[in-house]
OpenMM code with the backbone's topology and positions (N, CA, C; nanometers):
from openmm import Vec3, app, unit

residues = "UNK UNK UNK UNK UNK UNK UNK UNK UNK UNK UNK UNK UNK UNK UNK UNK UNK UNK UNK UNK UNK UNK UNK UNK UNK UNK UNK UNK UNK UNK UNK UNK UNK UNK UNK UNK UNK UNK UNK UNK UNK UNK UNK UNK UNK UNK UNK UNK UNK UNK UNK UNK UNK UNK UNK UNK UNK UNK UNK UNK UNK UNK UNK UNK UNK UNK UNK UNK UNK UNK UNK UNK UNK UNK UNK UNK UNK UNK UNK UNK UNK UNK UNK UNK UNK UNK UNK UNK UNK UNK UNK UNK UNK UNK UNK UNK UNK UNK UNK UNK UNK UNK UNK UNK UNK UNK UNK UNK UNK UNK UNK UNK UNK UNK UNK UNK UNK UNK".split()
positions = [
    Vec3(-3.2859, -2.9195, 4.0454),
    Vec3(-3.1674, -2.8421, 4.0771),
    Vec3(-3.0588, -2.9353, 4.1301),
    Vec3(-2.9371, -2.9268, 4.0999),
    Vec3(-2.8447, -3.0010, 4.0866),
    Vec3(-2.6720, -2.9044, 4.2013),
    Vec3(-2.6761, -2.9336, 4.3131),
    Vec3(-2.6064, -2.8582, 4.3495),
    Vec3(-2.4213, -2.9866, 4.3768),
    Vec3(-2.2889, -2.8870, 4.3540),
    Vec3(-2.2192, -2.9650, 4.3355),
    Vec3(-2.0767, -2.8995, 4.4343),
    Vec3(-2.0073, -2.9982, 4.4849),
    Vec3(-1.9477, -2.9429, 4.6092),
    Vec3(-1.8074, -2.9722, 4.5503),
    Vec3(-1.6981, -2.8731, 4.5546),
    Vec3(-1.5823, -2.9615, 4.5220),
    Vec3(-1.4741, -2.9141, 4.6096),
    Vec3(-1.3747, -3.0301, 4.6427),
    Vec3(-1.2734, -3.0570, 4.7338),
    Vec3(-1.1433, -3.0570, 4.6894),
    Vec3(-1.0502, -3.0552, 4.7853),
    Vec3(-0.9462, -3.1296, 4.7348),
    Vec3(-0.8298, -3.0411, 4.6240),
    Vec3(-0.8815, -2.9149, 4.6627),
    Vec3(-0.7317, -2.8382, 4.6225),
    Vec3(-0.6283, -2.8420, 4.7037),
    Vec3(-0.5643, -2.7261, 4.6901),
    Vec3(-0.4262, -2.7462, 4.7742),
    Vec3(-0.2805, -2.6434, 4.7437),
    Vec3(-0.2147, -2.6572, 4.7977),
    Vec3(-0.0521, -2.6211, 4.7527),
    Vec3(0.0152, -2.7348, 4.7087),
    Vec3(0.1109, -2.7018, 4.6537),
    Vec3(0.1773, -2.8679, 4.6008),
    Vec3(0.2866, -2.7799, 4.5022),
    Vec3(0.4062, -2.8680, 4.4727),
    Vec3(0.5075, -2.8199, 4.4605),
    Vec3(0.5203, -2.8924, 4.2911),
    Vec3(0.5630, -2.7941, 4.1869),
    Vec3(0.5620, -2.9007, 4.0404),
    Vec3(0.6256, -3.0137, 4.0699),
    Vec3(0.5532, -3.0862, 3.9267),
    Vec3(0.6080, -3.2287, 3.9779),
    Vec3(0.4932, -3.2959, 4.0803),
    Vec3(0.4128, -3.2305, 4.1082),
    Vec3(0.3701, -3.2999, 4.2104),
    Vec3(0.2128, -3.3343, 4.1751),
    Vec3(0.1360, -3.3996, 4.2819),
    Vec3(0.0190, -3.4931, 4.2181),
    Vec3(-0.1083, -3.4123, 4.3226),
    Vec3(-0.2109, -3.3886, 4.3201),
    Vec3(-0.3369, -3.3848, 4.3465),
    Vec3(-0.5109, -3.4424, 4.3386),
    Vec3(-0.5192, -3.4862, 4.4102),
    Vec3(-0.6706, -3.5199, 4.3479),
    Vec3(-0.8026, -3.4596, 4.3956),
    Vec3(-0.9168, -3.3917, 4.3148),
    Vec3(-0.9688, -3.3047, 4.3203),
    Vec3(-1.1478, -3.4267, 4.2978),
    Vec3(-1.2265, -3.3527, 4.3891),
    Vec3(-1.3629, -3.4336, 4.4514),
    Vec3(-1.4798, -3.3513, 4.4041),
    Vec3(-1.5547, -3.3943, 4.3361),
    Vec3(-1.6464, -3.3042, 4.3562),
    Vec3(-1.8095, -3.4151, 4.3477),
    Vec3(-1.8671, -3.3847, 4.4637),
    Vec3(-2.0033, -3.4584, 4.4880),
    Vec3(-2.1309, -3.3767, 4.4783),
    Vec3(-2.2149, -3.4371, 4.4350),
    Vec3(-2.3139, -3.3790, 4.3651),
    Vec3(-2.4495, -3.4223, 4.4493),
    Vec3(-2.5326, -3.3251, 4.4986),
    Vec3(-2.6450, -3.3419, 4.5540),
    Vec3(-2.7911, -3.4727, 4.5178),
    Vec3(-2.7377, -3.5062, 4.3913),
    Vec3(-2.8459, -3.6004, 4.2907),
    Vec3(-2.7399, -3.7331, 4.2963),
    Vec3(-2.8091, -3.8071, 4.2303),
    Vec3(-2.7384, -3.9448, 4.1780),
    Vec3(-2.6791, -3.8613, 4.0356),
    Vec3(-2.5329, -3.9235, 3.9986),
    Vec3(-2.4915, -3.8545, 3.8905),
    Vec3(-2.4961, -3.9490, 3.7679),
    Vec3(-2.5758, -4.1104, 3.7683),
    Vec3(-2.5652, -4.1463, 3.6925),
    Vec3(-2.6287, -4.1157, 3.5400),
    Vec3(-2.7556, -4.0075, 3.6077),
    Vec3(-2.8368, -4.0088, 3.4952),
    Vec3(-2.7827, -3.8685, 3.4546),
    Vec3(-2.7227, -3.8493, 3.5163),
    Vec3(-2.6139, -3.6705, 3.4314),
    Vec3(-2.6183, -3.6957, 3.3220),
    Vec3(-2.6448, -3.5969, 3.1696),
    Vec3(-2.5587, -3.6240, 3.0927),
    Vec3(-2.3633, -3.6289, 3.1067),
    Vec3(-2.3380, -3.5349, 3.1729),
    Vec3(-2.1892, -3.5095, 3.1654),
    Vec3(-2.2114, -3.4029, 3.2843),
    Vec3(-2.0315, -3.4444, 3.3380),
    Vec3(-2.0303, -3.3574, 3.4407),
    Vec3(-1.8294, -3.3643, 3.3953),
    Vec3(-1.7695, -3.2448, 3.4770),
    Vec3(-1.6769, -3.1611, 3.3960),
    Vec3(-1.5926, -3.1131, 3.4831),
    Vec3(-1.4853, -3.0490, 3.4717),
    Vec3(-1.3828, -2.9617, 3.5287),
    Vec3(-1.3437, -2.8977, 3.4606),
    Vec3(-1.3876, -2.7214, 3.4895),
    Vec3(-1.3185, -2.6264, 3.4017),
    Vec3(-1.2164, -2.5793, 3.4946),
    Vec3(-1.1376, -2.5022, 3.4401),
    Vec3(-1.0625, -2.3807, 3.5514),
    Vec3(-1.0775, -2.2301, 3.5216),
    Vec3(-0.9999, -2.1551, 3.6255),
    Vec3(-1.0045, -2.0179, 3.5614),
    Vec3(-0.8170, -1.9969, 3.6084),
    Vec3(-0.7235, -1.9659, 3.5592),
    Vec3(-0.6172, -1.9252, 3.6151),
    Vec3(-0.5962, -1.7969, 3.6363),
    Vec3(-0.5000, -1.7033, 3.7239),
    Vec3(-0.4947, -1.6273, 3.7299),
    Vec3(-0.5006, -1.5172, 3.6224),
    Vec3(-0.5383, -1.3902, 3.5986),
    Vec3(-0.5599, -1.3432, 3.4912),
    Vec3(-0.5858, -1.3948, 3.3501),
    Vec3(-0.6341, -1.4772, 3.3641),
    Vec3(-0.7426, -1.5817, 3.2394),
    Vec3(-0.8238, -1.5677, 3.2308),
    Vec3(-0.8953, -1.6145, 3.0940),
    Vec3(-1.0132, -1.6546, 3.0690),
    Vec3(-1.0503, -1.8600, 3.1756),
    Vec3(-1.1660, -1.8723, 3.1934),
    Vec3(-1.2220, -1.9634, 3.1914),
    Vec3(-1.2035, -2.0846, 3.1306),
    Vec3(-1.1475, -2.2088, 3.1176),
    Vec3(-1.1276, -2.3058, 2.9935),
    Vec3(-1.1545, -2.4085, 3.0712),
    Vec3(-1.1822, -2.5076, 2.9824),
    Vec3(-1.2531, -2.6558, 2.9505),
    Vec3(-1.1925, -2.7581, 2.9835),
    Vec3(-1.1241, -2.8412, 3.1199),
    Vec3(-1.0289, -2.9053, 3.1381),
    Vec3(-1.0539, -3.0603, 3.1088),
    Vec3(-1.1856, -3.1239, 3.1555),
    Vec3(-1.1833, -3.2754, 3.1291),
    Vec3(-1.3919, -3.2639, 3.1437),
    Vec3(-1.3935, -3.3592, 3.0731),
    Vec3(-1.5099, -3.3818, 3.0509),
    Vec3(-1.5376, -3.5788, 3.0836),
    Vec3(-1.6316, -3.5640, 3.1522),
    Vec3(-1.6635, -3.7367, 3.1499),
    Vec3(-1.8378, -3.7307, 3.1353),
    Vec3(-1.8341, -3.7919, 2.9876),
    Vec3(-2.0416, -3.7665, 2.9447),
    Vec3(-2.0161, -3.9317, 2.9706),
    Vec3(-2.1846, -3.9452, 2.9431),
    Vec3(-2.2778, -4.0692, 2.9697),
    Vec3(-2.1792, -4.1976, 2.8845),
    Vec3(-2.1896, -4.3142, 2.8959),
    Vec3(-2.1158, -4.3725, 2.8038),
    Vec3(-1.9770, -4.3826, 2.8442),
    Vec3(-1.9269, -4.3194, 2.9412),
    Vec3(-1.8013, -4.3410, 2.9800),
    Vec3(-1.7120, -4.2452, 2.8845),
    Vec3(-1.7490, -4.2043, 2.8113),
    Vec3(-1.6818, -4.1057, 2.6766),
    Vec3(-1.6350, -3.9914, 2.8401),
    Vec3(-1.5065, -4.0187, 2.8027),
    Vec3(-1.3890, -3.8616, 2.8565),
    Vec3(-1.3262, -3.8098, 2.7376),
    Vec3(-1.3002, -3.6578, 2.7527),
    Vec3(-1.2292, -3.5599, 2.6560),
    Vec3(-1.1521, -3.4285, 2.7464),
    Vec3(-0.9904, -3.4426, 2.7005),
    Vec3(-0.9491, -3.3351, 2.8201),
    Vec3(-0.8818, -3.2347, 2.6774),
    Vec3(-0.8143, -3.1052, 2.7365),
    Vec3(-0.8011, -3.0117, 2.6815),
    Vec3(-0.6479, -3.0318, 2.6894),
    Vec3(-0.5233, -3.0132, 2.5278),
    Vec3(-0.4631, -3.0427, 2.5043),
    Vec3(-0.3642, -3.0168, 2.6195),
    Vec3(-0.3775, -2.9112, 2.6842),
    Vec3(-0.2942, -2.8729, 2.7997),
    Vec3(-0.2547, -2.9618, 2.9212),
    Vec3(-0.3973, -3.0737, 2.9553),
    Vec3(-0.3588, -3.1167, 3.0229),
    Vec3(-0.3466, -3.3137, 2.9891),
    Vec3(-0.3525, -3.3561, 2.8840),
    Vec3(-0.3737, -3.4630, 2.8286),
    Vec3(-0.2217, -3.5845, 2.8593),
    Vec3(-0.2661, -3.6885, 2.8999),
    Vec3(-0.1322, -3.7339, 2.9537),
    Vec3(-0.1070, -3.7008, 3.1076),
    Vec3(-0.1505, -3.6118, 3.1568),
    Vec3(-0.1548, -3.5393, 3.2938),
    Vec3(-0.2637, -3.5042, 3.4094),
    Vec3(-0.3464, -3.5338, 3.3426),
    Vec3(-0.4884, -3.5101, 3.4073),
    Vec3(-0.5552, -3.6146, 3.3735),
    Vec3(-0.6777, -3.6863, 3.4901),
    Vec3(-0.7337, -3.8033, 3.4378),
    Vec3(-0.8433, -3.8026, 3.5273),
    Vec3(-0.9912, -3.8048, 3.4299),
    Vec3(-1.1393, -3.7491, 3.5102),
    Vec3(-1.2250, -3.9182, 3.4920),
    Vec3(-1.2374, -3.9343, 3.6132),
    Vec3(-1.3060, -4.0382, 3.6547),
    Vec3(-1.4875, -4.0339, 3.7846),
    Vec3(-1.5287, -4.1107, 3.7530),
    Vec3(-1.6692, -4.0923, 3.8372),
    Vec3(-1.7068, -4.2155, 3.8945),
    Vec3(-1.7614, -4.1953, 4.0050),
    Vec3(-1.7930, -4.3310, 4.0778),
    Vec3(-1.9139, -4.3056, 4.1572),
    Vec3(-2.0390, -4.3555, 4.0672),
    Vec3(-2.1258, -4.3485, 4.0827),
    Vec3(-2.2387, -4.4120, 4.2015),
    Vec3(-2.1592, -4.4628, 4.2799),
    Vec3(-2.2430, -4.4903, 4.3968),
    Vec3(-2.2230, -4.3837, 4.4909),
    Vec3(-2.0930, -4.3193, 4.5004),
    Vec3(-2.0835, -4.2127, 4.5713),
    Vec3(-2.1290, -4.0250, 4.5344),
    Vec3(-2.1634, -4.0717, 4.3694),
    Vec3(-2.2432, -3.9367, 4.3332),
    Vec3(-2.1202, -3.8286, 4.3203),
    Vec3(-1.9691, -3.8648, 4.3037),
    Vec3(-1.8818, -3.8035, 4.2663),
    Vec3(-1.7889, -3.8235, 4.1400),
    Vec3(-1.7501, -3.7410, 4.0946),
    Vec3(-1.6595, -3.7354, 4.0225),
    Vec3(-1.5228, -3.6458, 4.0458),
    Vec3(-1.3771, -3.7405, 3.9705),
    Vec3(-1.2944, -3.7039, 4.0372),
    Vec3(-1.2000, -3.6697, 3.9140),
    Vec3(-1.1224, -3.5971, 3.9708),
    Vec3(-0.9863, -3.5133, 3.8503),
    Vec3(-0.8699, -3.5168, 3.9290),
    Vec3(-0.7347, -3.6276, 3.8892),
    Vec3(-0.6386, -3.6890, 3.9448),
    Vec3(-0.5856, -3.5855, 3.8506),
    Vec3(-0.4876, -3.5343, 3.9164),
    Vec3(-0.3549, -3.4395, 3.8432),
    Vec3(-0.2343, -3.4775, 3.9074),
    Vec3(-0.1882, -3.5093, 3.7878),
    Vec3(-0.0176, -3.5973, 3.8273),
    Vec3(0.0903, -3.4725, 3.7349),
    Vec3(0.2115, -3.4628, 3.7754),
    Vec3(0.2938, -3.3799, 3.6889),
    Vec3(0.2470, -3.2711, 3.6869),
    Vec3(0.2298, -3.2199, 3.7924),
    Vec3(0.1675, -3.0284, 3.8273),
    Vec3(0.2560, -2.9491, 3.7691),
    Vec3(0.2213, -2.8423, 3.7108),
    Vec3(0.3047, -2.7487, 3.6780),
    Vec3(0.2818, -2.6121, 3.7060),
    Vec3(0.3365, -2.5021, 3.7117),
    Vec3(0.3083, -2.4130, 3.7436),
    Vec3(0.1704, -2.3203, 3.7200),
    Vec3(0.1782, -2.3273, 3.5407),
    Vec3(0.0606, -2.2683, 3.4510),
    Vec3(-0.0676, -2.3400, 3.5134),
    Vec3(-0.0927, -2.4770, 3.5994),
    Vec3(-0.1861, -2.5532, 3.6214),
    Vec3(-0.2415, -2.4806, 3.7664),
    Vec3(-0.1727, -2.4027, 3.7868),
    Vec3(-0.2417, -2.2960, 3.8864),
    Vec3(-0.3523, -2.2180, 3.8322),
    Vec3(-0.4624, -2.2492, 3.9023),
    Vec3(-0.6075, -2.1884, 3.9128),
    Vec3(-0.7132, -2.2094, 3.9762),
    Vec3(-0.8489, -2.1543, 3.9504),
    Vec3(-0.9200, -2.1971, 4.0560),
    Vec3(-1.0230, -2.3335, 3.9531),
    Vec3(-1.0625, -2.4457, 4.0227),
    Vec3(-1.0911, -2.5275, 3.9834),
    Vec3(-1.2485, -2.5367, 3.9721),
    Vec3(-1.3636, -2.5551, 3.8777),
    Vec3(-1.4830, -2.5662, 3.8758),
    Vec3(-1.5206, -2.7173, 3.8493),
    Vec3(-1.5992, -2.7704, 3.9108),
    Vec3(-1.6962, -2.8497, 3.9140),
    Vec3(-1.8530, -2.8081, 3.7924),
    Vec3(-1.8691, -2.8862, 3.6992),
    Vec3(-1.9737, -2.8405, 3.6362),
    Vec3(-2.0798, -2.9565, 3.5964),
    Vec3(-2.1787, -2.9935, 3.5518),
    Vec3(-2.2404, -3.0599, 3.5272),
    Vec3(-2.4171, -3.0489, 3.4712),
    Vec3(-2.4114, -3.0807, 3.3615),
    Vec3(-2.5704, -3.0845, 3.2514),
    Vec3(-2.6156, -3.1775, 3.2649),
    Vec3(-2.7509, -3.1577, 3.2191),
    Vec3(-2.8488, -3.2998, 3.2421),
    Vec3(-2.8953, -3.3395, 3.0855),
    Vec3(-2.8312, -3.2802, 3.0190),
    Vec3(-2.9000, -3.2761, 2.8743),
    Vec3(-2.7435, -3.2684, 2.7907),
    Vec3(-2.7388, -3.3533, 2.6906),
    Vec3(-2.6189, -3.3113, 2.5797),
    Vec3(-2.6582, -3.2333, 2.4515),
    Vec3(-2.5421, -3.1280, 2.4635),
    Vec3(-2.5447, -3.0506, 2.3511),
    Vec3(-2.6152, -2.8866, 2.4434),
    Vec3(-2.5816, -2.8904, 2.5562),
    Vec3(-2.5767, -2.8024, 2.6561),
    Vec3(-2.5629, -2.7243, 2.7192),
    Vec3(-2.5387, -2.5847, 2.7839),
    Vec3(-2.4151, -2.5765, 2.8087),
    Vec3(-2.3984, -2.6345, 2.9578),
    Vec3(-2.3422, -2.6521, 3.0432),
    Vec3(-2.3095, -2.6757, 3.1819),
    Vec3(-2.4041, -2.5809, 3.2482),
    Vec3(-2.4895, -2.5964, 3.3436),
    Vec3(-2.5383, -2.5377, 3.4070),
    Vec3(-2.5704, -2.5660, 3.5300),
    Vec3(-2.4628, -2.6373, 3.5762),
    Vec3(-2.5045, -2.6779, 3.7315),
    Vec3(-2.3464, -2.6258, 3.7475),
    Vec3(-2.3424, -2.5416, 3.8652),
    Vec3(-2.1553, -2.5472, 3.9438),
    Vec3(-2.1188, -2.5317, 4.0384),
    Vec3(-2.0136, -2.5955, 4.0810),
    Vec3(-1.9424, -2.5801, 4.2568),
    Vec3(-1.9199, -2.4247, 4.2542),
    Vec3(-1.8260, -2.4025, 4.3925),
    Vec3(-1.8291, -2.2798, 4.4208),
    Vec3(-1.6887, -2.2806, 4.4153),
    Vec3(-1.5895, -2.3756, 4.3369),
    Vec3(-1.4293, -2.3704, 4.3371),
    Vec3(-1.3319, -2.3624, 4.4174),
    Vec3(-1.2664, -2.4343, 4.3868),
    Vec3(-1.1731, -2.4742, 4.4768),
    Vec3(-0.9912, -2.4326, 4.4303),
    Vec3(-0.9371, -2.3712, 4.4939),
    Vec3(-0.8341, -2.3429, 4.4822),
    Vec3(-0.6851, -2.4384, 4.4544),
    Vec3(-0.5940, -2.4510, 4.3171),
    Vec3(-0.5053, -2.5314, 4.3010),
    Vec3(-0.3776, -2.4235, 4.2866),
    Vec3(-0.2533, -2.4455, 4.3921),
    Vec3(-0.1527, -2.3614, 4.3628),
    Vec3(-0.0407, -2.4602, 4.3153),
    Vec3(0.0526, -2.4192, 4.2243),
    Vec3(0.1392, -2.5459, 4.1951),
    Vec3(0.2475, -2.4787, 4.2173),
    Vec3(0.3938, -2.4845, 4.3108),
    Vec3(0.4553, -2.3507, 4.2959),
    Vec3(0.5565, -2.4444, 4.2338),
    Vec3(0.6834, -2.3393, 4.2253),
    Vec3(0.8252, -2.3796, 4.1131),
    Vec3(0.9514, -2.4428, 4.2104),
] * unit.nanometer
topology = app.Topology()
chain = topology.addChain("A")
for resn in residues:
    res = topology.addResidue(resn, chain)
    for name in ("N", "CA", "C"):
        topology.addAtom(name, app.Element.getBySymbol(name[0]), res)
């Protein structure tokens, strides 16, 4: 069992930058992949950055250029730098992470709140 804590929301004004924490009860090197989805207000759920084994990252066209998911594995975290906030980038933020590829995510934080106002 794989439990995962995440930090580092906030208020913040567009235009503006955040960086978002999330540490994981295990060593995360042997993760397959661990992730950041969101949910925004009256939304569905979506797929924001992915960082699998191999160093392979993949983010979702929305936030590409703007969002940047990194892991640092002595500390058993992984992190999601958001530069150029925008409003729509308001939501609540998930922490996710599999031990197996081809998966679905089945490990998750309990979310963390991102407001971006205008």
């Amino acid at each position: 069992q794989v439990q995962l804590v995440e930090s580092g929301g906030g208020l913040v004004q567009a235009g503006g930058s955040l960086r978002l924490s999330c540490t994981a009860s295990v060593s995360i090197f042997r993760l397959n992949a661990m992730g950041w989805y969101r949910q925004p207000p009256g939304k569905q759920r979506e797929l924001v950055a992915v960082f699998a084994s191999g160093g392979i990252t993949n983010y979702a066209d929305s936030v590409k250029g703007r969002f940047t998911i990194s892991r640092d594995n002595a500390k058993n975290t992984v992190y999601l730098q958001m530069n150029s906030l925008k409003p729509e980038d308001t939501a609540v933020y998930y922490c996710a992470a599999r031990e197996l590829r081809l998966t679905p995510y089945d490990y998750w934080g309990q979310g963390t709140q991102v407001t971006v106002s205008s």
